[in-house]
C-alpha positions, 0 to 999 in steps of 0.5 A, spaced: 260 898 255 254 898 259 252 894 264 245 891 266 246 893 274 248 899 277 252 899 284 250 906 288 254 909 294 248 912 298 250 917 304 245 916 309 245 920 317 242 918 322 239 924 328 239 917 334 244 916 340 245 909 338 246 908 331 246 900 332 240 901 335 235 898 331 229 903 331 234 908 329 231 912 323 237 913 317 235 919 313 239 920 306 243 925 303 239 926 296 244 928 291 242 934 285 244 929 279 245 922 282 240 917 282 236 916 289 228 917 290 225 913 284 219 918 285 223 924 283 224 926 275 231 924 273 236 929 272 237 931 264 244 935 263 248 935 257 254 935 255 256 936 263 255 931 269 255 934 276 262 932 278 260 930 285 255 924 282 259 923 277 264 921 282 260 917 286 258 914 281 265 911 279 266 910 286 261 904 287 266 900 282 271 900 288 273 901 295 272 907 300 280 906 300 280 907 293 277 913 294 279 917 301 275 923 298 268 920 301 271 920 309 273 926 308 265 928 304 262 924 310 266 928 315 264 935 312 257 931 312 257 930 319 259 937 320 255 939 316 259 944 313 256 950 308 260 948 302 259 942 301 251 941 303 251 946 297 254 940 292 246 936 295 240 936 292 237 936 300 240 936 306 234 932 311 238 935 317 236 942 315 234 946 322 236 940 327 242 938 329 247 934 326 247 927 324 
């Protein structure tokens, strides 16, 4: 079935010293294929998904402990490793230091 809402997993990296500091600028994580910026074009793949959205698609269903590979995605994130940030449409801390 279909559902009339739909629940998304957003990874968001913030460059602040304080991340409960209300000032603090959260930047997301844009995925190839997952929805996210409602002024992009939305991405047409068939008969394939990219496996990494499809995934966080189904994540949204259940909890992070249901699903243990987002911590380890987070932390690659936040270490900005190689490999994974080719699995992204846009990493916004390209050429700075890591969230």
């Amino acid at each position: 079935s279909i559902t009339k809402e739909r629940t998304e997993v957003i990874l968001q990296g913030t460059s602040s010293q304080d991340p409960n500091d209300p000032t603090a600028v959260w930047e997301e994580f844009e995925f190839k294929c997952k929805p996210g910026d409602l002024r992009r074009r939305p991405c047409l793949i068939s008969p394939y998904h990219y496996r990494l959205d499809w995934l966080m698609w189904f994540a949204a269903f259940q909890t992070y402990e249901q699903n243990e590979w987002i911590i380890h995605l987070a932390g690659k994130l936040l270490a900005q490793e190689e490999e994974t940030l080719s699995l992204l449409a846009t990493n916004p801390f390209a050429g700075r230091e890591p969230p």
